[in-house]
C-alpha positions in Angstrom: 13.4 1.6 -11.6 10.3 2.3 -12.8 9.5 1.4 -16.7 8.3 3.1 -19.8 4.5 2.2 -19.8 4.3 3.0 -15.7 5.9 6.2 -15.4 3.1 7.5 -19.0 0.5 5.5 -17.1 1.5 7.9 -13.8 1.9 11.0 -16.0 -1.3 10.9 -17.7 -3.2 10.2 -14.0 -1.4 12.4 -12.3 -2.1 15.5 -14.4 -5.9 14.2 -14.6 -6.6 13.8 -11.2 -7.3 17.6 -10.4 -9.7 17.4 -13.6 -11.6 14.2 -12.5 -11.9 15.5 -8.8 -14.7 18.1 -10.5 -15.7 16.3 -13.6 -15.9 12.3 -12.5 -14.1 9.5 -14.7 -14.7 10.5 -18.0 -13.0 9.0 -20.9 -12.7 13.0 -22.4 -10.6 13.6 -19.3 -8.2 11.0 -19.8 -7.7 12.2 -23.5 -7.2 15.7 -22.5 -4.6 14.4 -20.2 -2.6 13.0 -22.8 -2.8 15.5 -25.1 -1.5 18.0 -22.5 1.5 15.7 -22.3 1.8 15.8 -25.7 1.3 11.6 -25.9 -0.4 10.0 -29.0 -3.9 8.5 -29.1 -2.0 5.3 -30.4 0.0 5.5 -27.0 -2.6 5.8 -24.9 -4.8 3.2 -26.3 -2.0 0.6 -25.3 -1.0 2.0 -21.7 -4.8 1.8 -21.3 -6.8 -0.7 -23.6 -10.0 -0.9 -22.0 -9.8 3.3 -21.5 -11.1 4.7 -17.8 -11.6 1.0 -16.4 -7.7 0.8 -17.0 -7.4 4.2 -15.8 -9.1 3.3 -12.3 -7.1 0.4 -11.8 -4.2 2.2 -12.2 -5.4 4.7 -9.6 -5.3 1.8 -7.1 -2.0 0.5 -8.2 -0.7 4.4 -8.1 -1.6 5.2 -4.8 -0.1 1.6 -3.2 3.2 2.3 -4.8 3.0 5.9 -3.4 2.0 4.4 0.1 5.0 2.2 -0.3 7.3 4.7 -0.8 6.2 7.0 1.9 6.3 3.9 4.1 10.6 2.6 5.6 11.3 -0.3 4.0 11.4 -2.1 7.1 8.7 -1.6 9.8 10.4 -0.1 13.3 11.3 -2.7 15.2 9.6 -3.7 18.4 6.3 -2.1 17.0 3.4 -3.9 17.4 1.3 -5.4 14.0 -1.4 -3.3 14.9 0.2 -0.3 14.8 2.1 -0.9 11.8 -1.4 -1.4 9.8 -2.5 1.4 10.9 0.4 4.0 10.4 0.3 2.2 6.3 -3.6 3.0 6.0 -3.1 6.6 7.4 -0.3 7.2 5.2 -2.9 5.6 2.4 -5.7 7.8 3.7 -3.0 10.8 3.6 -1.6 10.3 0.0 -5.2 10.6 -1.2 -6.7 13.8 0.8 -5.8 15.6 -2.2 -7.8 13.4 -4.6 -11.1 13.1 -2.3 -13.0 14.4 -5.0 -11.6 11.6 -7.2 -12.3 8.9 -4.9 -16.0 9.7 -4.5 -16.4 9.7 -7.5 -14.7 6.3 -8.1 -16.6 4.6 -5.5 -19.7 5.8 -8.0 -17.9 4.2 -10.5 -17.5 1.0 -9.0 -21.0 0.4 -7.6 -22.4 -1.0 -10.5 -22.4 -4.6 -10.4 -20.6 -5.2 -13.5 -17.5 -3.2 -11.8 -17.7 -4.0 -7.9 -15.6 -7.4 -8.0 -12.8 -5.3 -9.7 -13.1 -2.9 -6.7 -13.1 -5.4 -4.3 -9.9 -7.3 -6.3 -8.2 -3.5 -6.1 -8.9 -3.3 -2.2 -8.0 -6.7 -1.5 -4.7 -6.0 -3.3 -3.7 -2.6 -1.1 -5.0 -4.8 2.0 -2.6 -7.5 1.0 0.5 -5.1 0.5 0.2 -3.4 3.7 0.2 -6.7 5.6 3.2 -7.8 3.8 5.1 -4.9 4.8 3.8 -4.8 8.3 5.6 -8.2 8.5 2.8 -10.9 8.1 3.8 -14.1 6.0 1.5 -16.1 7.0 0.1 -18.9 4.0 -2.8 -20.4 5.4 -6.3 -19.7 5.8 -5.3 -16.7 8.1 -3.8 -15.2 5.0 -6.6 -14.5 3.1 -8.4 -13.3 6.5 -6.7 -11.3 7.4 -6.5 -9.8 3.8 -10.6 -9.6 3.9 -11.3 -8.7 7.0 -8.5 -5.5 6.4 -10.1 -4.8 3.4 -13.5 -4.5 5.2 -11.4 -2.1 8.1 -10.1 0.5 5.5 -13.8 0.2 3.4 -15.6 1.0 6.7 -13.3 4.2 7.5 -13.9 5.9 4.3 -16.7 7.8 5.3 -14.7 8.9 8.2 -12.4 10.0 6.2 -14.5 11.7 3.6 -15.9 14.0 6.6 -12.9 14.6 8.2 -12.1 18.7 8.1 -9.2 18.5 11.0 -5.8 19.1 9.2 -3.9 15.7 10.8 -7.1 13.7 10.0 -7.2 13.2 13.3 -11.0 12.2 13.7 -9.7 9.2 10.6 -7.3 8.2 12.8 -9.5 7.6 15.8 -12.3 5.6 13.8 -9.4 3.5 11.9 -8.4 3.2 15.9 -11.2 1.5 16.8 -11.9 -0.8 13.6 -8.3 -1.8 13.6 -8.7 -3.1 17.5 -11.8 -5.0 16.2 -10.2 -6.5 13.1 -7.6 -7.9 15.5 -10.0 -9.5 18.0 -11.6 -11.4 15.2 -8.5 -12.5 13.5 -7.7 -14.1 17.0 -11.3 -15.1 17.1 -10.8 -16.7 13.8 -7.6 -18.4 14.6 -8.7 -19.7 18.2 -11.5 -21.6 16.4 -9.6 -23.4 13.5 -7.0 -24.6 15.5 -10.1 -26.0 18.0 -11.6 -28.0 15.1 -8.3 -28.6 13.6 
């Protein structure tokens, strides 16, 4: 079940999404939001004490709990890794076609230095959650490669996906193809080399 200070958190996103597609991450946006919903400034100010920074983060933690959910619980059986990575970042890539606008304009966001290790913690977190649920338990050093080098996959096929006009994001799908092939030759790469200097 999801509690209180999520489900004003998701409210007050969702219904500024639309806004913040056209007018960017403003904190004006986020007020209006609220006040649409009828919530208090008081209210606000707690579900998001450091105002559109909070807001952004939430963004992230939104659209992994909506990848989740359009994701089965278990992946199908006999399906290989590789293809269960990719079928969560398409469904990622998917929840979020509405939002493009949004995302550009978060990515502006997040470019200044002050702001880009949140961005990377935020993408390292998603990266982490879809290997989970495709099955991977690993707590070694392969953990945290696998996490980065993921994180690197679904950074690199943004622009893909920003540019893609077909209606199944088909031309997403066939760059995440090929950067998903490559992410697993290095994790292999990676893992062939520890255990030879292990």
């Amino acid at each position: 079940m999801i509690d209180v200070d999520v489900k004003i958190k998701d409210e007050i996103l969702e219904t500024a999404l639309p806004l913040i597609s056209l007018n960017g991450w403003k904190r004006e946006i986020m007020w209006r939001a609220a006040d649409q919903l009828g919530y208090a400034r008081e209210a606000v100010k707690e579900a998001f004490p450091a105002g559109i920074w909070d807001l952004l983060r939430h963004f992230s933690d939104w659209t992994d709990r909506q990848m989740l959910d359009n994701l089965p619980k278990k992946p199908e059986d006999g399906s290989r890794v590789r293809d269960r990575i990719k079928t969560a970042v398409m469904v990622r890539f998917n929840i979020l076609s509405p939002y493009k606008g949004a995302v550009q304009k978060s990515r502006i966001f997040w470019m200044a230095s002050l702001r880009s290790v949140d961005s990377s913690k935020a993408l390292w977190r998603t990266a982490d959650k879809i290997w989970l649920w495709a099955g991977d338990t690993s707590q070694d050093y392969n953990r945290y490669t696998k996490r980065a080098l993921l994180s690197v996959v679904i950074a690199a096929t943004m622009p893909a996906w920003f540019h893609d006009q077909t209606e199944d994001l088909s031309f997403t799908r066939a760059c995440l193809d090929k950067r998903i092939e490559s992410l697993f030759r290095k994790v292999r790469h990676v893992m062939f080399y520890k255990k030879r200097s292990a």
